[in-house]
N, C-alpha and C positions, 0 to 999 in steps of 0.2 A: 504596875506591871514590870517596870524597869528594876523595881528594888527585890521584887520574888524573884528576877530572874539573877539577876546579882547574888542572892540570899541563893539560890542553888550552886550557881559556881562557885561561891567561895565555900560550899558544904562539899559539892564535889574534889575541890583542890585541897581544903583543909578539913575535912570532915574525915578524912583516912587518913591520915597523916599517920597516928599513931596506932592507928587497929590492927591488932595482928592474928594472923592465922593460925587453925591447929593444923597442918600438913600430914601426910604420911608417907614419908619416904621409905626405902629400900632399909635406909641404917635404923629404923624407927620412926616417932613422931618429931615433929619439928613445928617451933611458931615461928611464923613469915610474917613480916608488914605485908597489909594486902596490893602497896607496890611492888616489891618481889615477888611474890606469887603473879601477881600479872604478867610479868615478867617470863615466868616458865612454864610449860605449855603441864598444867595439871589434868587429869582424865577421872573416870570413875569406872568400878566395879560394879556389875550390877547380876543377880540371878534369883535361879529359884532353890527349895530346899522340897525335896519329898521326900517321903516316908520309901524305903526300899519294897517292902511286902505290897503296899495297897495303892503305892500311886499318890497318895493324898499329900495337898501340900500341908505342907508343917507351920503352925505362925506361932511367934513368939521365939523363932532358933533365934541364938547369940551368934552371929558370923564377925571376925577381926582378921585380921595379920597378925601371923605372928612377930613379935617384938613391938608393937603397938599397942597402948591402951585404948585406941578409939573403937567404941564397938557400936554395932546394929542391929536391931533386930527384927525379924520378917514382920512382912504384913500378915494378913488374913489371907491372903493367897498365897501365900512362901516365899512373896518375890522380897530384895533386898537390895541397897544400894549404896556404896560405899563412896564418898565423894572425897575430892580437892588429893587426889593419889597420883603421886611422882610414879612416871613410865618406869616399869621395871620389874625381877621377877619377885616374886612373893610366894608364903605360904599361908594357905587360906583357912583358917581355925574355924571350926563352929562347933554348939554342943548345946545338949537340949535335955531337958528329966527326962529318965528312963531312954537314952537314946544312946550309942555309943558316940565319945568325943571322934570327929572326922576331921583329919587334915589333909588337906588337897595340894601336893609339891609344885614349888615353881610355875606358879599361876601368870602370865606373863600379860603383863597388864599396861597396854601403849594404845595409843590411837584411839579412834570415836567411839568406836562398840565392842565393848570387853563383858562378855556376858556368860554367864558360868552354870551349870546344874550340879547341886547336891545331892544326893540320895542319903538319909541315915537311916543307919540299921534300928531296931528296938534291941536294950541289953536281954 
Protein backbone atom coordinates (compact mmCIF):
# COMPACT_ATOMS: atom_id res chain seq x y z
CA UNK A 1 0.00 0.00 0.00
CA UNK A 2 2.99 2.33 0.96
CA UNK A 3 4.71 1.93 -2.50
CA UNK A 4 0.94 2.66 -4.73
CA UNK A 5 0.79 5.51 -2.70
CA UNK A 6 4.33 6.76 -3.25
CA UNK A 7 3.71 5.55 -7.00
CA UNK A 8 0.86 8.26 -7.05
CA UNK A 9 2.69 11.31 -5.65
CA UNK A 10 5.54 10.96 -7.50
CA UNK A 11 2.99 10.61 -10.69
CA UNK A 12 1.32 13.54 -9.23
CA UNK A 13 4.43 15.82 -8.68
CA UNK A 14 6.36 14.41 -11.65
CA UNK A 15 3.87 13.03 -14.03
CA UNK A 16 2.94 16.96 -15.29
CA UNK A 17 6.03 18.13 -15.10
CA UNK A 18 6.16 18.49 -18.82
CA UNK A 19 2.57 18.29 -20.19
CA UNK A 20 1.33 21.16 -21.69
CA UNK A 21 -1.93 22.79 -22.61
CA UNK A 22 -3.66 23.93 -25.70
CA UNK A 23 -5.21 27.36 -23.97
CA UNK A 24 -7.40 29.91 -25.81
CA UNK A 25 -6.65 33.25 -25.02
CA UNK A 26 -8.02 36.62 -26.24
CA UNK A 27 -4.54 37.03 -28.63
CA UNK A 28 -5.35 33.36 -29.89
CA UNK A 29 -4.26 29.75 -28.80
CA UNK A 30 -1.44 29.32 -26.56
CA UNK A 31 0.30 25.86 -24.80
CA UNK A 32 0.68 26.25 -20.98
CA UNK A 33 2.45 23.56 -18.83
CA UNK A 34 -0.59 22.34 -16.96
CA UNK A 35 1.25 24.25 -13.82
CA UNK A 36 0.64 27.53 -15.28
CA UNK A 37 -2.66 26.92 -16.29
CA UNK A 38 -3.44 26.07 -12.66
CA UNK A 39 -2.15 28.96 -12.02
CA UNK A 40 -4.95 31.16 -13.89
CA UNK A 41 -8.22 30.98 -13.29
CA UNK A 42 -9.41 29.35 -16.99
CA UNK A 43 -13.54 29.14 -17.70
CA UNK A 44 -15.57 27.58 -20.57
CA UNK A 45 -17.96 28.53 -23.11
CA UNK A 46 -20.75 26.67 -23.27
CA UNK A 47 -24.53 26.91 -25.54
CA UNK A 48 -26.98 25.94 -27.90
CA UNK A 49 -27.21 26.37 -31.74
CA UNK A 50 -30.85 26.39 -33.42
CA UNK A 51 -32.10 26.67 -36.66
CA UNK A 52 -33.75 30.43 -36.85
CA UNK A 53 -37.14 29.19 -38.81
CA UNK A 54 -38.07 25.79 -36.85
CA UNK A 55 -36.56 26.02 -33.52
CA UNK A 56 -34.81 22.76 -33.98
CA UNK A 57 -31.42 22.26 -32.55
CA UNK A 58 -28.75 21.88 -35.07
CA UNK A 59 -25.87 18.97 -34.28
CA UNK A 60 -22.79 18.79 -36.13
CA UNK A 61 -22.38 23.19 -36.19
CA UNK A 62 -18.57 23.94 -36.08
CA UNK A 63 -18.48 26.67 -33.24
CA UNK A 64 -14.44 28.49 -32.53
CA UNK A 65 -13.17 31.92 -31.67
CA UNK A 66 -12.10 33.76 -33.93
CA UNK A 67 -8.25 33.79 -34.24
CA UNK A 68 -8.24 30.25 -32.73
CA UNK A 69 -7.73 26.85 -34.37
CA UNK A 70 -9.61 25.04 -31.56
CA UNK A 71 -12.83 24.03 -32.78
CA UNK A 72 -16.30 22.01 -31.45
CA UNK A 73 -18.79 20.78 -32.56
CA UNK A 74 -22.49 20.37 -31.31
CA UNK A 75 -24.07 17.47 -30.00
CA UNK A 76 -27.30 15.80 -30.98
CA UNK A 77 -29.02 18.57 -29.13
CA UNK A 78 -27.07 21.73 -30.34
CA UNK A 79 -25.51 22.17 -27.12
CA UNK A 80 -21.56 22.99 -27.13
CA UNK A 81 -18.74 23.53 -25.07
CA UNK A 82 -15.69 25.30 -25.25
CA UNK A 83 -13.19 24.51 -22.56
CA UNK A 84 -9.66 25.65 -20.69
CA UNK A 85 -10.63 29.75 -22.20
CA UNK A 86 -8.67 32.76 -20.76
CA UNK A 87 -11.65 35.43 -19.31
CA UNK A 88 -12.08 37.90 -21.97
CA UNK A 89 -13.98 39.23 -24.90
CA UNK A 90 -14.19 37.16 -27.99
CA UNK A 91 -15.78 36.58 -31.25
CA UNK A 92 -17.81 33.48 -31.45
CA UNK A 93 -17.59 31.78 -35.22
CA UNK A 94 -19.83 28.95 -36.17
CA UNK A 95 -20.96 27.51 -39.66
CA UNK A 96 -22.65 24.63 -40.85
CA UNK A 97 -23.80 23.26 -44.80
CA UNK A 98 -26.39 25.17 -46.22
CA UNK A 99 -26.39 27.43 -43.23
CA UNK A 100 -25.29 31.02 -43.25
CA UNK A 101 -21.62 31.50 -41.45
CA UNK A 102 -22.84 33.53 -37.98
CA UNK A 103 -20.48 35.56 -35.91
CA UNK A 104 -21.55 36.56 -32.50
CA UNK A 105 -19.25 40.24 -31.51
CA UNK A 106 -17.59 40.45 -28.20
CA UNK A 107 -18.77 37.48 -26.32
CA UNK A 108 -17.65 38.19 -22.98
CA UNK A 109 -16.64 35.18 -21.37
CA UNK A 110 -15.43 35.48 -17.26
CA UNK A 111 -16.61 33.66 -14.33
CA UNK A 112 -18.69 30.18 -13.70
CA UNK A 113 -21.45 30.31 -16.30
CA UNK A 114 -20.89 31.86 -19.68
CA UNK A 115 -23.64 30.40 -21.64
CA UNK A 116 -24.66 31.43 -25.09
CA UNK A 117 -27.64 30.82 -27.83
CA UNK A 118 -27.13 30.52 -31.60
CA UNK A 119 -29.77 30.91 -33.97
CA UNK A 120 -28.68 30.16 -37.89
CA UNK A 121 -30.36 31.23 -40.68
CA UNK A 122 -30.72 28.42 -43.85
CA UNK A 123 -28.78 30.12 -47.10
Amino acid sequence: MKKFVFLFIALLVFGFENQAINVVTPEGDKEMEVAEVASINTTSLSGVVLDTETGEALAGVAIRFEGSNKTVYTDFDGNFKISNVVPGNYNVLSNYISYTDNKLKDVNVSGLNNVIRLVLKKD
